[in-house]
C-alpha positions as YAML, in Angstrom:
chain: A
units: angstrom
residues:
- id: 1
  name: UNK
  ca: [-11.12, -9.48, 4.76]
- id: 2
  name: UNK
  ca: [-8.90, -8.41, 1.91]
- id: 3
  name: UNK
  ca: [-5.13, -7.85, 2.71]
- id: 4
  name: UNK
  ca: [-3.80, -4.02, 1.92]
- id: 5
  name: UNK
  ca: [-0.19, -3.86, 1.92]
- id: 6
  name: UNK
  ca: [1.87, -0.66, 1.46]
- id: 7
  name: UNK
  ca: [5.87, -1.06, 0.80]
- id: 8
  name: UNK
  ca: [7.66, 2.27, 1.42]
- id: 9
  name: UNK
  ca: [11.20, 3.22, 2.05]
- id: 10
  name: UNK
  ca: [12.31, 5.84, 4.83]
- id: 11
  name: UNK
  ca: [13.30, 8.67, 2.67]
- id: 12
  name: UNK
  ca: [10.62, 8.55, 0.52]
- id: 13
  name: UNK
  ca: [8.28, 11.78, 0.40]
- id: 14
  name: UNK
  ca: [6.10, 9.60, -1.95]
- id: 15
  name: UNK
  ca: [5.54, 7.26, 0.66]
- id: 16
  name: UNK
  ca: [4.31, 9.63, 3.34]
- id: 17
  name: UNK
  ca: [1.88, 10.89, 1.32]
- id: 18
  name: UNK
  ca: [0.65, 7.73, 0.17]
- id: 19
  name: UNK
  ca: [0.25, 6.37, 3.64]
- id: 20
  name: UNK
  ca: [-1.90, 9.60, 4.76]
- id: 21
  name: UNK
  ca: [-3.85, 9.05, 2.13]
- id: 22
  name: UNK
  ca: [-4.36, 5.61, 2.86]
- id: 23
  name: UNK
  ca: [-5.09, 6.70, 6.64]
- id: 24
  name: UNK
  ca: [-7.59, 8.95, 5.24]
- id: 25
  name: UNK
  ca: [-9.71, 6.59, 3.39]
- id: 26
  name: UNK
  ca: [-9.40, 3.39, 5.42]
- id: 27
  name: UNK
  ca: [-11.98, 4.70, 8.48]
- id: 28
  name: UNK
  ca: [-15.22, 3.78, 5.43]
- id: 29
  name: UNK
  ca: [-13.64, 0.56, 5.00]
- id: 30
  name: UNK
  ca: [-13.39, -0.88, 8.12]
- id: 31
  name: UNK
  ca: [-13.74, -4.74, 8.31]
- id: 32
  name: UNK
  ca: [-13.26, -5.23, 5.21]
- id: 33
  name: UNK
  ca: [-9.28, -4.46, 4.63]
- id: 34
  name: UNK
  ca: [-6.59, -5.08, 7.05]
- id: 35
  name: UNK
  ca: [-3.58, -2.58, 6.46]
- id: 36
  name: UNK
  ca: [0.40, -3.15, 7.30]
- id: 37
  name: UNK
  ca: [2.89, -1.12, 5.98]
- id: 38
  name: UNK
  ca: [6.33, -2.62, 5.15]
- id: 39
  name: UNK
  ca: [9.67, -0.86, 5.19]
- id: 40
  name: UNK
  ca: [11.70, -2.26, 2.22]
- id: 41
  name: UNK
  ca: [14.45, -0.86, 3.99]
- id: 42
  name: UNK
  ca: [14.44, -3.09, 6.45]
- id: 43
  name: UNK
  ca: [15.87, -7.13, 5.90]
- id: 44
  name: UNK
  ca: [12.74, -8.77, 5.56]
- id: 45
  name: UNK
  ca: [10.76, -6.10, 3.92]
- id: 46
  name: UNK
  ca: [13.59, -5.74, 1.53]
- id: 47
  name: UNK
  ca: [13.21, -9.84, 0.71]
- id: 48
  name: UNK
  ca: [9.35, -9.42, 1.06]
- id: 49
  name: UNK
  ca: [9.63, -6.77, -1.82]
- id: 50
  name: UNK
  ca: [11.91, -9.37, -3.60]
- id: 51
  name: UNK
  ca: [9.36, -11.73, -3.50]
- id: 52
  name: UNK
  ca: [6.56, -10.00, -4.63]
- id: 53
  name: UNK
  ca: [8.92, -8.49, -7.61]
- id: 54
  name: UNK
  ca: [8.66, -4.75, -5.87]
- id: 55
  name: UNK
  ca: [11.38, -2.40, -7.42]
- id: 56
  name: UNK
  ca: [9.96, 1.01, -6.25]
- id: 57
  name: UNK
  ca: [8.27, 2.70, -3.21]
- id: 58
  name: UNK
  ca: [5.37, 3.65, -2.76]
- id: 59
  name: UNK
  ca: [4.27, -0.01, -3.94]
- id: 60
  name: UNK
  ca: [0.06, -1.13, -2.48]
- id: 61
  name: UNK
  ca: [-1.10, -4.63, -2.92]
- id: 62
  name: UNK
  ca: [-4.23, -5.98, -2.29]
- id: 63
  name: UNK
  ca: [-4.38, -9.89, -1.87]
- id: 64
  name: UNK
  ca: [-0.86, -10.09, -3.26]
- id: 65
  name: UNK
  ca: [-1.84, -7.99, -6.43]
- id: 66
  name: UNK
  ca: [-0.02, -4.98, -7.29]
- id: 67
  name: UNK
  ca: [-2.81, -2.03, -7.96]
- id: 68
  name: UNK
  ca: [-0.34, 0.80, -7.50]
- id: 69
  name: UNK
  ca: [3.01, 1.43, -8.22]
- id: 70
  name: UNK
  ca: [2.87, 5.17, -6.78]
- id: 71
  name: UNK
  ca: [1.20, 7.89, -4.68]
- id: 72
  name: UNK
  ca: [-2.07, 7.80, -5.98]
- id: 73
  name: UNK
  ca: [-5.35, 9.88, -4.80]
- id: 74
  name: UNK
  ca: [-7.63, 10.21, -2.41]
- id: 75
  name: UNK
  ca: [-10.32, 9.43, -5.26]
- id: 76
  name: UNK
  ca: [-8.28, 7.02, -7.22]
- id: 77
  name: UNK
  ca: [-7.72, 4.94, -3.35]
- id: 78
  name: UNK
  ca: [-11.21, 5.01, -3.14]
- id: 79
  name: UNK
  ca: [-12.00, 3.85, -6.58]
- id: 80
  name: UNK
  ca: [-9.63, 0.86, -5.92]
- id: 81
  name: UNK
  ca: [-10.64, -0.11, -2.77]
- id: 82
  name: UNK
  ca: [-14.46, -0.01, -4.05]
- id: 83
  name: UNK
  ca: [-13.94, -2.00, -7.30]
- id: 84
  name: UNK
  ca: [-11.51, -4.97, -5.08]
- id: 85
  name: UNK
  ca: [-14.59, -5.80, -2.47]
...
């Protein structure tokens, strides 16, 4: 199972939309992603995002990788998750 991680910030419109778009496309990939979400706003998602060398929100990584540095959509998502199985 591949790890799908989305780093947002609380006043970020960006980052809403990105995770509804993300909660629209994850029911066809079931199994085979598992999703958290982490506030870079908070202490240890603000030294997570350190870590990984995340300076903006909304930031998804798959296995560690960055594959978006932005609200992407619905068919770009889908094109990601499809070509990191």
């Amino acid at each position: 199972m591949k790890k799908l991680e989305l780093y947002t910030t609380l006043a970020c419109p960006h980052c809403k939309t990105m995770r509804r778009t993300i909660d629209e496309v994850m029911p066809d990939f079931i199994g085979q992603y598992k999703f958290s979400e982490i506030s870079a706003s908070s202490p240890l998602g603000y030294l997570k995002s350190l870590k990984n060398n995340i300076h903006s929100a909304p930031t998804l990584l798959i296995d560690g990788r960055v594959v978006a540095r932005t609200s992407i959509s619905k068919a770009e998502l889908l094109h990601i998750f499809k070509s990191n199985l």
